[in-house]
C-alpha positions in Angstrom: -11.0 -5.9 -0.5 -7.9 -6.4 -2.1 -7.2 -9.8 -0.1 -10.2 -11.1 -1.7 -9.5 -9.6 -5.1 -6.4 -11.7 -4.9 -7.5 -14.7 -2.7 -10.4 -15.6 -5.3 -9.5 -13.6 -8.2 -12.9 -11.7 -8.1 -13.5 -8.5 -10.4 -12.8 -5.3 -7.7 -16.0 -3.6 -8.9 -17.9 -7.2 -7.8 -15.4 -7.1 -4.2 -16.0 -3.6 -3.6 -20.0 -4.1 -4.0 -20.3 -7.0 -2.0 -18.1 -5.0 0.7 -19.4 -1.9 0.7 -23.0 -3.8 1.0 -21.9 -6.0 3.9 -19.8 -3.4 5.6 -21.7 -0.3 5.0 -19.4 1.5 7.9 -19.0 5.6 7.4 -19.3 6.8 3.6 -16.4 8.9 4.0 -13.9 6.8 3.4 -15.7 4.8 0.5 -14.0 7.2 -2.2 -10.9 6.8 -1.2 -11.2 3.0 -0.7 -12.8 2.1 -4.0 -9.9 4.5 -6.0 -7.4 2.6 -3.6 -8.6 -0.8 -4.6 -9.4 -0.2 -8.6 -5.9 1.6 -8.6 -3.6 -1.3 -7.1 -5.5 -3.7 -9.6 -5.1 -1.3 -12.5 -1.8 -0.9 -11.5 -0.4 -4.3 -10.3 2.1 -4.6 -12.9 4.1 -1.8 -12.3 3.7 -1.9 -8.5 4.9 -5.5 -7.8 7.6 -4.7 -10.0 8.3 -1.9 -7.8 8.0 -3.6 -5.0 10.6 -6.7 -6.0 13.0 -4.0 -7.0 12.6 -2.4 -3.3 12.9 -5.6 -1.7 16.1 -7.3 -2.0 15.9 -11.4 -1.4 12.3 -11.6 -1.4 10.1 -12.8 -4.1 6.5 -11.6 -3.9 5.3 -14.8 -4.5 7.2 -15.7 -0.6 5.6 -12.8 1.0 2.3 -13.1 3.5 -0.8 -11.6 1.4 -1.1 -9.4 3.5 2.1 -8.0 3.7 2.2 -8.3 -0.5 -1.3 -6.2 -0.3 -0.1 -3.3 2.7 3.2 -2.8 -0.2 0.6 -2.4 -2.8 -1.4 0.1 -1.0 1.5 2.1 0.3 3.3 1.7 -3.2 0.5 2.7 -5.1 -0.1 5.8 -2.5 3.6 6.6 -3.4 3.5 6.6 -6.8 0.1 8.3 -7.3 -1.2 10.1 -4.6 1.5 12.9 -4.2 -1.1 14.9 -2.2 -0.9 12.2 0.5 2.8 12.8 2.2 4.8 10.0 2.0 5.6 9.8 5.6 1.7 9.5 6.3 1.5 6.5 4.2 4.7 5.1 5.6 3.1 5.1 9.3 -0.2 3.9 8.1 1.0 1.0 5.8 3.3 0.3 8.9 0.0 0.7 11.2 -1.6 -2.0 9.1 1.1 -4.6 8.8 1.2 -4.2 12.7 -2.5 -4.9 12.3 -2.9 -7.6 10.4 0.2 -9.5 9.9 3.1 -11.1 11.7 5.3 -10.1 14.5 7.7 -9.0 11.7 5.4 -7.4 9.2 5.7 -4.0 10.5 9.6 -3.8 10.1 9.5 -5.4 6.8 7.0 -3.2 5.1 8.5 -0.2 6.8 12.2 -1.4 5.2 10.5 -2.0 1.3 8.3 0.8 1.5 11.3 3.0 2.9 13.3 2.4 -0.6 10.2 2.4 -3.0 9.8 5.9 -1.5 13.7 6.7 -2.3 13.3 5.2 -6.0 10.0 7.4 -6.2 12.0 10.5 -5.0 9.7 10.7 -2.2 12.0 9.8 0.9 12.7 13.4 1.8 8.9 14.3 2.3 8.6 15.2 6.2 12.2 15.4 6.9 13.2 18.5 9.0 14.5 21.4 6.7 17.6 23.0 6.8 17.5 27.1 8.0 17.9 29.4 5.4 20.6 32.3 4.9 
């Protein structure tokens, strides 16, 4: 949805319609999905710009669209989902580059997404905790 929100600058209530009607699929995850994709476009702004800070020597505008769109999912997770745990988004986002993308999308949204998580505070989600006294 959000490829096509991009690719033809379409309204995401119009994209999400027209998906939801071609692609029925399980209603469960329609929620989620339709907050996921009216987020990142609320939000675009302030994720790219996130997203350019966490990736050093790459413009946006040089990145695949579908790497671009996995950042903006995972960033957007990051920033506001904080009941979703950061390394759960990291490993799907990552899942999805694999997916989708090229050979090297995987390690490259693992890398950005890796440091927008640190500049969110979020990189210590997951990580084994030290024994108490």
């Amino acid at each position: 949805m959000l490829f096509s929100v991009e690719a033809a600058n379409i309204a995401p209530d119009r994209v999400i319609f027209d998906f939801w009607r071609e692609f029925p699929g399980e209603a469960e995850g329609h929620e989620y999905a339709d907050a996921l994709v009216n987020g990142v476009t609320r939000e675009r702004g302030l994720l790219d710009a996130a997203i350019s800070k966490a990736s050093q020597h790459w413009r946006l505008e040089r990145m695949t669209r579908v790497d671009r769109n996995v950042l903006r999912i995972g960033t957007w997770e990051l920033l506001f989902r904080k009941d979703v745990p950061a390394p759960v988004i990291l490993d799907e986002a990552v899942e999805l580059a694999k997916r989708f993308g090229t050979e090297d999308s995987g390690a490259f949204v693992n890398g950005v997404l890796n440091r927008v998580a640190q500049d969110a505070g979020r990189s210590s989600e997951g990580a084994p905790q030290e024994p108490g006294p």
